[in-house]
Structures are given as structure tokens and as C-alpha cells.
C-alpha positions in Angstrom: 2.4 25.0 16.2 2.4 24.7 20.1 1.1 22.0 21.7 1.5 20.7 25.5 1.5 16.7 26.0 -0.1 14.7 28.6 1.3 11.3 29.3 4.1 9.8 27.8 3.5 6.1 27.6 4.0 3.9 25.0 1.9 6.2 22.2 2.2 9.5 23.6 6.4 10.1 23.4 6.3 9.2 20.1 3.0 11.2 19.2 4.9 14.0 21.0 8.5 13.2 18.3 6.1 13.0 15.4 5.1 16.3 16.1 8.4 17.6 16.7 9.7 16.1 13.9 7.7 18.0 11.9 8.7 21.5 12.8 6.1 21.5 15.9 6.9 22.5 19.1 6.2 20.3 22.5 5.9 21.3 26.2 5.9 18.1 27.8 4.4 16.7 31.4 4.2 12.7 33.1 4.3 11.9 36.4 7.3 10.1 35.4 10.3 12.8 35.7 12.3 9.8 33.7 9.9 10.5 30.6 9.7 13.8 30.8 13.5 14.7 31.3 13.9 11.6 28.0 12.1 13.8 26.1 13.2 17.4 26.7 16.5 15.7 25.3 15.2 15.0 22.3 13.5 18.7 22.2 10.9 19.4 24.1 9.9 21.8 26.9 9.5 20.3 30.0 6.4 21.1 32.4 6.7 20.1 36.6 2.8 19.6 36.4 -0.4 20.9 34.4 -0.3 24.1 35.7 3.1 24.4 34.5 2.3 23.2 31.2 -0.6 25.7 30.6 1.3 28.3 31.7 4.4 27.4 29.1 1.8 27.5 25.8 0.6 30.9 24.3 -3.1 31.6 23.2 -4.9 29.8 22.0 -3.4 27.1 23.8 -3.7 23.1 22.8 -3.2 20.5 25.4 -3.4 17.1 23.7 -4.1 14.4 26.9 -2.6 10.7 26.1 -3.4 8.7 29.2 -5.3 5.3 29.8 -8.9 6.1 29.8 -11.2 6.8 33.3 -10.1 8.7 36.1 -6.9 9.6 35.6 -8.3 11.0 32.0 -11.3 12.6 33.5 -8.8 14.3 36.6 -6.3 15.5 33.7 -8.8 17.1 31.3 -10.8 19.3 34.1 -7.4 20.2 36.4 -5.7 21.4 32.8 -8.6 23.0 32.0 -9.1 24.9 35.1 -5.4 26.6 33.8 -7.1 27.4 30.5 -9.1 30.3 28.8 -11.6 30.8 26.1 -11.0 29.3 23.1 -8.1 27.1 24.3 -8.7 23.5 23.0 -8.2 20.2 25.5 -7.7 16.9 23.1 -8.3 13.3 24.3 -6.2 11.3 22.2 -6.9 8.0 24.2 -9.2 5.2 24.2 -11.9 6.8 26.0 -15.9 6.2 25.8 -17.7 8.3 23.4 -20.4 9.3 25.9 -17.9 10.6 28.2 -17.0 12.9 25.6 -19.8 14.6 25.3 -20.3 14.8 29.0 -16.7 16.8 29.2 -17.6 18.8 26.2 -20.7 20.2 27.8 -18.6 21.0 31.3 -15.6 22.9 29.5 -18.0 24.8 26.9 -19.1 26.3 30.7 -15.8 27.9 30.5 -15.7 28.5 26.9 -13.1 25.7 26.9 -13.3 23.5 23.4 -13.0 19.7 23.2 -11.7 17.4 20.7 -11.5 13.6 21.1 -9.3 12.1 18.9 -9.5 7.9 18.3 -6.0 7.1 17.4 -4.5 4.3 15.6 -0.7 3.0 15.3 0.4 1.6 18.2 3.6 1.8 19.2 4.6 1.7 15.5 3.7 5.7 15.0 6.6 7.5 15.5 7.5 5.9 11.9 4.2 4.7 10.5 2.0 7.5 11.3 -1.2 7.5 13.1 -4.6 7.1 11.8 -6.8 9.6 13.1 -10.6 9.6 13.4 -11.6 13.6 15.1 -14.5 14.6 16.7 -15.6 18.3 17.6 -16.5 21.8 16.1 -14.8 22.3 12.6 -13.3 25.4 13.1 -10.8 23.4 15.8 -10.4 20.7 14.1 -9.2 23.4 11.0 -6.8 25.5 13.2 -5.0 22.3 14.3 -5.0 20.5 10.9 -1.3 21.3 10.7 -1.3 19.0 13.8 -3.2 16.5 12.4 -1.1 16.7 9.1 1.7 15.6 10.5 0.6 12.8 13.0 -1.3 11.2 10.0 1.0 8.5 8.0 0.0 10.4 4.3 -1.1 8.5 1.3 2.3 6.8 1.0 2.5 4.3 -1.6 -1.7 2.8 -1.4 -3.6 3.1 -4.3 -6.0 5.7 -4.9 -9.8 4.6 -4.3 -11.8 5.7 -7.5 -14.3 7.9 -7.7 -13.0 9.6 -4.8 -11.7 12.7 -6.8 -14.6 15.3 -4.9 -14.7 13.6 -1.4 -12.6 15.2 1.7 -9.0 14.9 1.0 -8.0 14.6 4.0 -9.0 11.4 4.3 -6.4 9.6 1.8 -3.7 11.4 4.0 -4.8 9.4 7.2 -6.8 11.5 9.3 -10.7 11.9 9.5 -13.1 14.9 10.7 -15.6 12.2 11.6 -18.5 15.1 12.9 -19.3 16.6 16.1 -18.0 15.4 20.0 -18.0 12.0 20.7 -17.8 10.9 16.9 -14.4 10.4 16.8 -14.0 8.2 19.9 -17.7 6.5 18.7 -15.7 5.5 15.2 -12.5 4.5 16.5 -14.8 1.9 19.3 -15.8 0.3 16.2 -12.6 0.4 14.4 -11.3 -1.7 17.6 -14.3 -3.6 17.7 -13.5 -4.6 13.7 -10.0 -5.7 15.3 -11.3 -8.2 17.9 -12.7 -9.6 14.9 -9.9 -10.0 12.6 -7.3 -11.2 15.3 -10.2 -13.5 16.0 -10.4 -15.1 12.8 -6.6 -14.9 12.1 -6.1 -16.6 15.4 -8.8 -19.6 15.0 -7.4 -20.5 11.3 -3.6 -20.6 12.6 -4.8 -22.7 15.4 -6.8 -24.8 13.2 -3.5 -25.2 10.7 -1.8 -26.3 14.0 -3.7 -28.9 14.8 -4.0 -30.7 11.5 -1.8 -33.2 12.7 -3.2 -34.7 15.9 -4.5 -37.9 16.5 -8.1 -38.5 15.0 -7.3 -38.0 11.5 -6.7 -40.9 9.3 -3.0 -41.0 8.3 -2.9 -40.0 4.8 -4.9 -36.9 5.8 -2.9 -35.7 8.2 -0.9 -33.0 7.9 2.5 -31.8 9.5 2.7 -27.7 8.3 4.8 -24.8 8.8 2.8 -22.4 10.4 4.8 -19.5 10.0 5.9 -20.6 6.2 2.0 -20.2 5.9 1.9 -16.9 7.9 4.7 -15.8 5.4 3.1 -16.7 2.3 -0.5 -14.8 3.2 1.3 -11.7 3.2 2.1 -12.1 -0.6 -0.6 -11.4 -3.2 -3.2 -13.2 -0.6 -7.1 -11.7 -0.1 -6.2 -12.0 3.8 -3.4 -9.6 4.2 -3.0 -7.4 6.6 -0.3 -5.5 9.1 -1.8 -7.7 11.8 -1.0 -10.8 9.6 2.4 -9.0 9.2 2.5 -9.2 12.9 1.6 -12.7 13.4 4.4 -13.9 10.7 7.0 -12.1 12.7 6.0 -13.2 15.8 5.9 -16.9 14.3 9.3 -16.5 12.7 10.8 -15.7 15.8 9.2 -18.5 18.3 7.0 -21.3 16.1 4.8 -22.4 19.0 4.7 -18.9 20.8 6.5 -20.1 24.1 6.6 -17.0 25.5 3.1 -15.9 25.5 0.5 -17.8 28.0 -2.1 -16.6 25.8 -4.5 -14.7 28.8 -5.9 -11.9 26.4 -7.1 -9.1 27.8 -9.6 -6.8 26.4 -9.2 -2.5 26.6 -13.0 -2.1 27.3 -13.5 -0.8 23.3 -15.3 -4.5 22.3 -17.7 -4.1 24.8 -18.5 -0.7 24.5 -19.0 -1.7 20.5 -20.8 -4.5 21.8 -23.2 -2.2 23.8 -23.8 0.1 20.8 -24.6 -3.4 18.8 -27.1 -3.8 21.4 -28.6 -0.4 21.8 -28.9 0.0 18.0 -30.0 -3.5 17.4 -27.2 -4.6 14.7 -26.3 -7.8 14.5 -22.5 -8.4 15.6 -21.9 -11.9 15.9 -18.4 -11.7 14.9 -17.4 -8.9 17.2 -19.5 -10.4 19.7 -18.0 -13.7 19.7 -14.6 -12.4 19.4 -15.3 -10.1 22.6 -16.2 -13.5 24.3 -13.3 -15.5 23.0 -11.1 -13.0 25.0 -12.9 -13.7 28.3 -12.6 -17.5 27.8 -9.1 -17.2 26.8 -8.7 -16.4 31.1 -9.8 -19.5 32.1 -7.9 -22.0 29.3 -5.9 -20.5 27.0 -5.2 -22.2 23.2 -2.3 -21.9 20.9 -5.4 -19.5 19.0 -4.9 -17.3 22.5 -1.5 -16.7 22.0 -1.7 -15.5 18.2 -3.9 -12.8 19.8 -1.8 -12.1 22.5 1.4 -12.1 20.0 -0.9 -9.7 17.3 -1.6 -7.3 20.5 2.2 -7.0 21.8 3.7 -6.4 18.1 1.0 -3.3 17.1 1.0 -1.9 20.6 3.4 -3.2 22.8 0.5 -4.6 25.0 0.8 -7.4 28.3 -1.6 -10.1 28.4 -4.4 -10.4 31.9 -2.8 -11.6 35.0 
């Protein structure tokens, strides 16, 4: 299939070779001419702007947007839209608020314009790993780009299959999820990040926790002077607790023990308060994801060896900075 692309960041390029890849062909536009000429070598059409993007793609026409979420999102969507026609498709693929979703599916469907927001997960890992995908919008989309979706997803791969499965959506076990109508896919993926402030949270309070069980205070025979990342290592084998972002954290601890490089400021993309909110506004407890949410904020102000685990866990599975 055809499909333009919208931003070529860290995720996007590789979204964009994933695709291509896999037999799919990619008209390409950033602001960055560096990007965009980078990856018309590797196969891709180039676009000088969204109008010339639109114009390169043939009915019904896909243009998948991969760009931080807000303004620059919101500008995108509407000026490529204003290129588009009936039953063309726009697809946020970014970290955007489900609400806002909704609100942009209501303006295009003025224009007969169909929206799909698409949470994605992978990181800057993708290209190889695959993306998890959790889709929201109207199915008959969501069915006509499935070869799209197909080949972005990571596949079963080697993971067990879950029993009792055997009459559920396949799709599922391949990666990629038609979660229901707009908004649902953005809505599943808020939580899906606000599940990973949680995790990194706990990860990062044990390691700091192992760290410390040497200081002063304890009485000598209970002290104890241990290899964090011979730890880290270990979890990942047979362990209840493993994960890719405990993966992560052992790589990052082989390579630099005490995590010099990383001052341990973590900043937050907006998803764990928005699951926050919803925790609120549905009255769930989430004292875990709330905590977590709050760790990050504190983490500003005096930042702890547990800090920098997070901020090392949030450069290895998406290539992230930490707050200034």
C-alpha cells in the first residue's frame, strides 16, 4: 500500500522502513530536508510540504502523522486534510489525548475525511522489534489498512500462546489491536503508559533500595555490599519480574554501575497525568500510577540513584532526554 509520513523523529523513520520493508510504499515529508532526503535514500518518495505529499498518494489516500502531540499535531492533521477528499484516512500515530481525537474526528467527518488514532508502542527499538499497536476508528478503515498494520506489528514471534484464546480476534497475538471507536486507541495506550510509570517506579525504588544496603545505620553483619547489575542480570532469567524494561536497566547498569551519566531529572510526556485524570473522573483507585506520576515531579527538585534508573529505562526504550 501507499502511505505518506509525517515527521520523522526518532519513531516515525523507522515506522516509515518498517513499512517499506515490507513491500509498502512511502512518500515522505519533515521540516528537516536532512530527514527527508535520509530517507528517500533508503526508498522513499520525498514530499517539499503537505500539500506535496497529498498530492503524491492516489485515492484513497493515507497520511499517517508521527509528531509530538499539541499544536504542531493539531496544525498537521487539519492543513493535510484540507489536501484531502472523501474517504481519504488521516492517522495520529503519536501520543496525543484521547479527547482531542474525537474533537478532530467530528471536524474532518465535515469533509468526509476519516480518522484513526493509533497508540504506538516500541520506541526507538521498532524498526526491528515491531510496534505494538492499539487502533481506534470506524472498522471498515481500520480493515482496508490492516496490511499496514500487519506489518508494523512485531507478530507472535516466539511467546506462548494464551489458552483459551482459540475464538478471540487474531489479530491481537500478532501485535496490533482494533481497540473500538475514535479516541479508544489513544484512551488504551494513556493507560498502557500510565502501567509504565508504574513499573519503572517499582524497578527503580528496589534497585535503589539494593544500593543502599550498605550505608551506615545498619549493624555490620547485616550489611551488605551487592552488585547491582549482577542482580539486574540475574532477574532477567526465570525471575516473576522480568521484563524488556528490566532488560534495559541491566544494560544500562552493565555499561556504567552507578549511572554517571544520567542526573536523574525525569520528565513526564503528559500520558500519566492524563491517566491520572481519567483515575479521577472515573473514580479508580490508582495509587501506584499516582505515586509514580508524583515520583517524576520530585525527581526535579533532588534527584536519587532510583531517578536515574528511570531516566536510564526511558533513554534505552525510546531514546528519551531527561527535564532541564
Amino acid at each position: 500500500m501507499q502511505i505518506g509520513l509525517v515527521g520523522l523523529g526518532r519513531m516515525g523513520a523507522n515506522i516509515a522502513r518498517r513499512l517499506m520493508r515490507a513491500g509498502h510504499e512511502i512518500v515522505c515529508w519533515d521540516r528537516d530536508d536532512k530527514a527527508v532526503a535520509t530517507l528517500a535514500k533508503d526508498g522513499a518518495t520525498a514530499a517539499s510540504g503537505l500539500a506535496d505529499l497529498v498530492s503524491k498518494l492516489a485515492a484513497p489516500r493515507t497520511v499517517w502523522i508521527m509528531l509530538p502531540s499539541g499544536k504542531i499535531t493539531e496544525g498537521a492533521i487539519f492543513e493535510a486534510a484540507s489536501h484531502m477528499q472523501r474517504g481519504d484516512v488521516v492517522i495520529d500515530g503519536g501520543n496525543t489525548f484521547w479527547r482531542d481525537d474525537i474533537a478532530r474526528s467530528k471536524r474532518l467527518a465535515e469533509k468526509g475525511v476519516l480518522y484513526l488514532d493509533v497508540g504506538t508502542s516500541g520506541g526507538v527499538w521498532g524498526l526491528d522489534r515491531g510496534y505494538c499497536l492499539m487502533i481506534g476508528g470506524d472498522r471498515q478503515s481500520v480493515e482496508r489498512l490492516d496490511p499496514v498494520f500487519k506489518a508494523l506489528a512485531p507478530g507472535a514471534g516466539d511467546i506462548p500462546k494464551t489458552p483459551g484464546r482459540q475464538n478471540r480476534d487474531p489479530r491481537v497475538e500478532q501485535g496490533y489491536l482494533h481497540a473500538g471507536p475514535v479516541g479508544a486507541g489513544h484512551f488504551v495506550k494513556m493507560i498502557h503508559n500510565g502501567i509504565e510509570y508504574g513499573l519503572m517506579q517499582a524497578y527503580a525504588e528496589g534497585f535503589d533500595i539494593l544500593r543502599h544496603a550498605g550505608d551506615d545505620g545498619r549493624a555490620p553483619d547485616e550489611k551488605f555490599d551487592l552488585e547491582i547489575a549482577d542482580i539486574a542480570e540475574v532477574w532477567r532469567r526465570g525471575s516473576v519480574v522480568t521484563s524488556w524494561l528490566l532488560d534495559l536497566t541491566s544494560s544500562a547498569l552493565a555499561a556504567d554501575p552507578a549511572l554517571a551519566a544520567f542526573t536523574g531529572r525525569v520528565e513526564d510526556s503528559g500520558e500519566g497525568r492524563w491517566t491520572v485524570d481519567a483515575a479521577v473522573e472515573e473514580a479508580v483507585p490508582a495509587n501506584v500510577l499516582t505515586a509514580a506520576l508524583y515520583a517524576r515531579f520530585r525527581s526535579r527538585e533532588e534527584a536519587t540513584f532510583a531517578d536515574k534508573i528511570l531516566s536510564a529505562m526511558r533513554k534505552g526504550f525510546g531514546g528519551h532526554g531527561e527535564a532541564k
